[in-house]
C-alpha positions as a Markdown table, in Angstrom:
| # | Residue | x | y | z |
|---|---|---|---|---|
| 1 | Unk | 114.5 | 206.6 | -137.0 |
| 2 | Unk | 113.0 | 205.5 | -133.5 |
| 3 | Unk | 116.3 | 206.3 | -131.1 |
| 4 | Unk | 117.9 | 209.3 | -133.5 |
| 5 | Unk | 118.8 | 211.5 | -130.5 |
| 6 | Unk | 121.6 | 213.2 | -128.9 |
| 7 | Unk | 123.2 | 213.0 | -125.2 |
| 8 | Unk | 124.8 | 216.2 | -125.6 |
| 9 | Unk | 123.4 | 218.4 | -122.7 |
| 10 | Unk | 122.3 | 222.0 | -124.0 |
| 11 | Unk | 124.7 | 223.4 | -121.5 |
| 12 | Unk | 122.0 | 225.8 | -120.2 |
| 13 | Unk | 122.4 | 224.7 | -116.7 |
| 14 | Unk | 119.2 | 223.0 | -116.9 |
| 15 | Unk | 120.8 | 219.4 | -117.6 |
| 16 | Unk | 118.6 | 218.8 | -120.3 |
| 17 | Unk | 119.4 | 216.9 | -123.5 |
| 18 | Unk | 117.4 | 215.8 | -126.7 |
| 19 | Unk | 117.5 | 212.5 | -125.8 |
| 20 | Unk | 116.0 | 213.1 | -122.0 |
| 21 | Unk | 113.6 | 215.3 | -123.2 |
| 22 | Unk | 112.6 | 212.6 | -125.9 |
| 23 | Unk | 113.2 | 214.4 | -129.3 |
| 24 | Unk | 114.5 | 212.8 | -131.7 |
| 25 | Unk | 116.5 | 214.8 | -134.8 |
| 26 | Unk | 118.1 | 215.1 | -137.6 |
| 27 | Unk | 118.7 | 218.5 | -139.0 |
| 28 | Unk | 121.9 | 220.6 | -140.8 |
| 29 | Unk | 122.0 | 224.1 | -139.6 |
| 30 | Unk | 123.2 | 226.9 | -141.4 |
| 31 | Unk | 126.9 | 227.9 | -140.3 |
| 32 | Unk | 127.0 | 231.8 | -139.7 |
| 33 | Unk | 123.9 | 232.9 | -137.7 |
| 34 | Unk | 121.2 | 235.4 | -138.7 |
| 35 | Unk | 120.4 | 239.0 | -136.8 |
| 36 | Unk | 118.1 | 241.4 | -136.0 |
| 37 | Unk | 117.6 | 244.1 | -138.6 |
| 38 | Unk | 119.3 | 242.0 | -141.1 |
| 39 | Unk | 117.1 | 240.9 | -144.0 |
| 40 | Unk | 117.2 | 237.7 | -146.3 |
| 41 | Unk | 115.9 | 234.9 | -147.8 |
| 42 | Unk | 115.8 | 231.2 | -147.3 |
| 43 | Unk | 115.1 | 228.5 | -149.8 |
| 44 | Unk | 114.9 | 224.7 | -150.8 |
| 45 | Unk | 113.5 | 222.2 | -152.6 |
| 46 | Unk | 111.9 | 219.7 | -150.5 |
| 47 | Unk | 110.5 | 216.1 | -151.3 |
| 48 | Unk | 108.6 | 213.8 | -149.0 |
| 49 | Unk | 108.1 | 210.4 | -148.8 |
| 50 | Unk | 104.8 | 209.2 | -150.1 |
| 51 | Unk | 104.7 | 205.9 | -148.0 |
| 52 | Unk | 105.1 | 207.8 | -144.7 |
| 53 | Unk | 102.1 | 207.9 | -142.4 |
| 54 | Unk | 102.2 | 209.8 | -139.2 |
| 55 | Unk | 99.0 | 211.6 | -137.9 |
| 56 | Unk | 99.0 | 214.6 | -135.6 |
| 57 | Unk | 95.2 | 214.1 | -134.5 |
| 58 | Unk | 93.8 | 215.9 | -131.7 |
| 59 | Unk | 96.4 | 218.5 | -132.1 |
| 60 | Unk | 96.5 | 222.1 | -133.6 |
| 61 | Unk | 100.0 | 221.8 | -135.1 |
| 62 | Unk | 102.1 | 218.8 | -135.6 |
| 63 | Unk | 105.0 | 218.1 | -133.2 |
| 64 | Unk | 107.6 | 217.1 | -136.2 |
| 65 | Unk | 108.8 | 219.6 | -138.2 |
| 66 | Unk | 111.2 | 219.6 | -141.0 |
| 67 | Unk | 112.3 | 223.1 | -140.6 |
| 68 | Unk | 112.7 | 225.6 | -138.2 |
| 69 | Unk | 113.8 | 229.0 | -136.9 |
| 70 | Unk | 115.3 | 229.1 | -133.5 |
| 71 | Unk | 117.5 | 231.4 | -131.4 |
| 72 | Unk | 120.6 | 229.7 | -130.1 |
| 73 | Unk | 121.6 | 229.5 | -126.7 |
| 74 | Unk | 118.0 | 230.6 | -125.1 |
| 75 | Unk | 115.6 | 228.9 | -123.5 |
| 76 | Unk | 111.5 | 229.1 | -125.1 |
| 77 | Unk | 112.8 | 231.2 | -128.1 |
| 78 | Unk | 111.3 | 228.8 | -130.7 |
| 79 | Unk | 110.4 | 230.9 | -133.7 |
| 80 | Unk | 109.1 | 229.9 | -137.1 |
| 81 | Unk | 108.1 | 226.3 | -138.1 |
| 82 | Unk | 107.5 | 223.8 | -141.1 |
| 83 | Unk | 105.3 | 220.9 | -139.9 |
| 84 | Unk | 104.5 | 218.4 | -141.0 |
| 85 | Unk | 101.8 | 215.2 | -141.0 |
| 86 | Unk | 100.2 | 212.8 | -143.4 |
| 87 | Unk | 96.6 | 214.5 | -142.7 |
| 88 | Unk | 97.3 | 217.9 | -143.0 |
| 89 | Unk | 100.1 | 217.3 | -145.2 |
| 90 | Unk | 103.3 | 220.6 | -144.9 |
| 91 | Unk | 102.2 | 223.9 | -143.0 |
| 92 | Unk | 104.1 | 226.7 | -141.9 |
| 93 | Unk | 103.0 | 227.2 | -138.3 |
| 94 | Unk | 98.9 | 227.0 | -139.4 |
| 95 | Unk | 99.1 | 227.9 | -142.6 |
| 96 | Unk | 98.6 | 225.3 | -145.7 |
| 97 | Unk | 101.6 | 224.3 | -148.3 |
| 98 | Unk | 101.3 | 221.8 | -150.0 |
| 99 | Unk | 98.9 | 218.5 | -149.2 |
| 100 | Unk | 99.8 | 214.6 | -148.5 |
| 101 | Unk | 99.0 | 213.6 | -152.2 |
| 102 | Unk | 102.2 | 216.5 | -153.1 |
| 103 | Unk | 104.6 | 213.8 | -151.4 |
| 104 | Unk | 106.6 | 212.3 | -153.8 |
| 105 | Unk | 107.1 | 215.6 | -155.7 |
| 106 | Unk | 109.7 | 218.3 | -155.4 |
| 107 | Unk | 108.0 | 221.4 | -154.2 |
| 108 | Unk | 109.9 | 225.2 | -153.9 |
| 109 | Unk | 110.0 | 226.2 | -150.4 |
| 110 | Unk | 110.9 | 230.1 | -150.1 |
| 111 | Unk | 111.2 | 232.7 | -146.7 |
| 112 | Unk | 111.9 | 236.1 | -147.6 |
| 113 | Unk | 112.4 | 238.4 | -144.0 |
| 114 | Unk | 113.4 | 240.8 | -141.9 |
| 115 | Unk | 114.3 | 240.5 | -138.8 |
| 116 | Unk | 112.7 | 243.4 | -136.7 |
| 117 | Unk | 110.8 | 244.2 | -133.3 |
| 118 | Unk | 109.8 | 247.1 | -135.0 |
| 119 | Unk | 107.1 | 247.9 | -137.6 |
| 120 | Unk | 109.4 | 247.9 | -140.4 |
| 121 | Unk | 109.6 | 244.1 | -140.3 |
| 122 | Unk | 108.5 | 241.7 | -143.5 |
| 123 | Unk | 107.8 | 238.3 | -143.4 |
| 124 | Unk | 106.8 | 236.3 | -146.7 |
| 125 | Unk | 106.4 | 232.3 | -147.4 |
| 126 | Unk | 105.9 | 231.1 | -150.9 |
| 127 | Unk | 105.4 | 227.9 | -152.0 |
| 128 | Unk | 106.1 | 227.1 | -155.8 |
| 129 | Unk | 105.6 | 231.3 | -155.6 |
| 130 | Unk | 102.0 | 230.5 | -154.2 |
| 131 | Unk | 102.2 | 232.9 | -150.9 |
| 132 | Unk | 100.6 | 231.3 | -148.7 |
| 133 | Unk | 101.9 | 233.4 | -145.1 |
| 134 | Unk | 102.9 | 237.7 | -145.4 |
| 135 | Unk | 103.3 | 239.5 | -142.3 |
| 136 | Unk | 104.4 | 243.1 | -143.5 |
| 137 | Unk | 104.8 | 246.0 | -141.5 |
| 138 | Unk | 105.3 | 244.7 | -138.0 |
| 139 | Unk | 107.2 | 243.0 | -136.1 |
| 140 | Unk | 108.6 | 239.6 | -137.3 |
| 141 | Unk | 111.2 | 239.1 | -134.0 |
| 142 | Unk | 108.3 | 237.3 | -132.0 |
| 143 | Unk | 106.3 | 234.6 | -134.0 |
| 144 | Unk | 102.2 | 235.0 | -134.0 |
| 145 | Unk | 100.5 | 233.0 | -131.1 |
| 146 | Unk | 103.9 | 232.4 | -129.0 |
| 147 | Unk | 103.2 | 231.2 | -126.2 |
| 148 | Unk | 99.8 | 229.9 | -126.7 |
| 149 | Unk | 98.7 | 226.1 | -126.8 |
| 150 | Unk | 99.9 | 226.1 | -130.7 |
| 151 | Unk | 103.8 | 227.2 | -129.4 |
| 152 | Unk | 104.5 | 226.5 | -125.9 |
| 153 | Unk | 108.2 | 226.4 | -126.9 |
| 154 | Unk | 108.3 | 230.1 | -127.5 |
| 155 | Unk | 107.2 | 232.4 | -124.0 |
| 156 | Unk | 106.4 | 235.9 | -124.2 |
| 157 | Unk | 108.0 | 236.5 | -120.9 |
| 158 | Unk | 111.7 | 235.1 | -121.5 |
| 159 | Unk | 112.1 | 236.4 | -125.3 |
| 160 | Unk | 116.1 | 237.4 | -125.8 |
| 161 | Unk | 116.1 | 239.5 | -128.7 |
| 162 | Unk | 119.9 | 240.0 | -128.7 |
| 163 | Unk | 120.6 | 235.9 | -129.5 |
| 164 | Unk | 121.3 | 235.2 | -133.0 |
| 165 | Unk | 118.9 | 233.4 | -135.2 |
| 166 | Unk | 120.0 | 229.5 | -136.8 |
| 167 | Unk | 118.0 | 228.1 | -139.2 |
| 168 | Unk | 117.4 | 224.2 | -139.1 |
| 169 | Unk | 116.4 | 222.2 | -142.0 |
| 170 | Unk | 115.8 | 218.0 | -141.5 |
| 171 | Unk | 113.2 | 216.2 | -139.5 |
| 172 | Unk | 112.7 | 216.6 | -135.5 |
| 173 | Unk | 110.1 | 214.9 | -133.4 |
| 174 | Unk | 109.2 | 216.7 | -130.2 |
| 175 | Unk | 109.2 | 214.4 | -127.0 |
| 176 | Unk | 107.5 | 215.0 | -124.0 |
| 177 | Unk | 110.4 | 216.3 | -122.5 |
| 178 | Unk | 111.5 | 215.5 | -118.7 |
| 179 | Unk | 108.3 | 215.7 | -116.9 |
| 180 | Unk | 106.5 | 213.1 | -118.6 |
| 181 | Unk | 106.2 | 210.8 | -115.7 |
| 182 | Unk | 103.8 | 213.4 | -114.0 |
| 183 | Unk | 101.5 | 213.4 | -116.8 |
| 184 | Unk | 101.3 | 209.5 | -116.8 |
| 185 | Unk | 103.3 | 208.6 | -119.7 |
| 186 | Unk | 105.7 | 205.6 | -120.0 |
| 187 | Unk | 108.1 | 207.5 | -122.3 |
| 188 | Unk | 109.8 | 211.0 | -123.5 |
| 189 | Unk | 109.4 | 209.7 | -126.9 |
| 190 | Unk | 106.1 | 210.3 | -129.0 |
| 191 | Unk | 105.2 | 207.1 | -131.2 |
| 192 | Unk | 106.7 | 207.3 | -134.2 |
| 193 | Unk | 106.9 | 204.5 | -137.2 |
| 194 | Unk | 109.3 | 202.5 | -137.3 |
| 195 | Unk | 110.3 | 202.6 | -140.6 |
| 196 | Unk | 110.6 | 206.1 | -139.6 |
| 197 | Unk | 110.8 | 209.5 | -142.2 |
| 198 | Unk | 112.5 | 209.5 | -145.5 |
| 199 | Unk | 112.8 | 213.5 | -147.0 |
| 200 | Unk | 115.0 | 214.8 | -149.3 |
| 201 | Unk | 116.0 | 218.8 | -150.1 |
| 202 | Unk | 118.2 | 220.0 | -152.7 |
| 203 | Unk | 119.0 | 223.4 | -154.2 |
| 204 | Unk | 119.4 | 225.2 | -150.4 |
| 205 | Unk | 119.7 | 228.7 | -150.2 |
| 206 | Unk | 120.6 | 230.9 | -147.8 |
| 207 | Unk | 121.6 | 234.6 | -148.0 |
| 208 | Unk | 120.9 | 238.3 | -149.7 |
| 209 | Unk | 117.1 | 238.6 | -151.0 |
| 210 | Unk | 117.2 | 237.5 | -154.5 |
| 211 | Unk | 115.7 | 239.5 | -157.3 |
């Protein structure tokens, strides 16, 4: 819901928070952390709400996700994310899942990866075993496009390679952050309904590859 953020500072000396950067969140995070050169798999079940409406037009990717991949305790090290909208319907970072007229429907959400900078890294996203993103061969440590206009919250320049991975599964609107006055905004906060998002997951995995 509108207001569903947290005062806790990040403690990266910046004095930032979710709630003055405006994003609101709720998400569960796995409890032991991933690594580099470590493979696995990630998996869930995931139903939507079919009376939620929020459009991301005008912009490449939507700013609310439902799950991510982010290394802790760095700044811009935003990896891989679900987003999703009621005109584009789920993606994983610009690639199609499943559409609007899906909500109201469990749908199989699976990651299979290995971490690497190297060229022996694997990357492969399945929905209801429909692939619909495989990076294989390459690096998977640095997301495609970081750092362009689609993932400003991933730069090039300050990647920490060394910072182990969490992955994040529930809803999280992106604000504005703390600069919004000079772009001539009233708020952090993007608009956001007020009867705000209603999602569901069950059947989470998280661990060894599966056969």
């Amino acid at each position: 819901m509108n207001g569903d953020c947290s005062k806790k500072d990040y403690g990266d000396g910046r004095g930032e928070s979710d709630c003055k950067n405006g994003n609101l969140r709720s998400q569960i995070h796995t409890s032991s952390k991933q690594k580099l050169g470590g493979a696995y798999e990630y998996s869930m079940e995931i139903w939507i709400d079919p009376s939620f409406t929020y459009s991301a037009y005008g912009q490449p990717r939507s700013p609310l996700l439902i799950a991510e991949w982010q290394r802790i305790n760095a700044v811009k090290n935003h990896m891989y994310e679900l987003h999703l909208d009621t005109m584009r319907g789920v993606q994983f970072e610009d690639k199609n899942c499943f559409k609007p007229e899906a909500f109201g429907e469990w749908r199989r959400f699976t990651m299979v990866v290995k971490w690497s900078k190297g060229s022996d890294g694997l990357l492969r996203v399945t929905y209801d075993d429909q692939i619909v993103c495989e990076l294989a061969a390459q690096q998977t440590a640095i997301p495609p496009k970081c750092g362009e206009r689609v993932k400003l919250q991933c730069d090039p320049k300050r990647q920490n390679l060394r910072r182990p991975i969490s992955w994040q599964v529930g809803p999280k609107l992106g604000g504005f952050g703390t600069e919004y006055r000079k772009h001539g905004l009233d708020s952090p906060f993007r608009t956001f309904p007020g009867s705000g998002l209603r999602m569901k997951v069950r059947n989470l995995y998280y661990g060894p590859v599966r056969k």
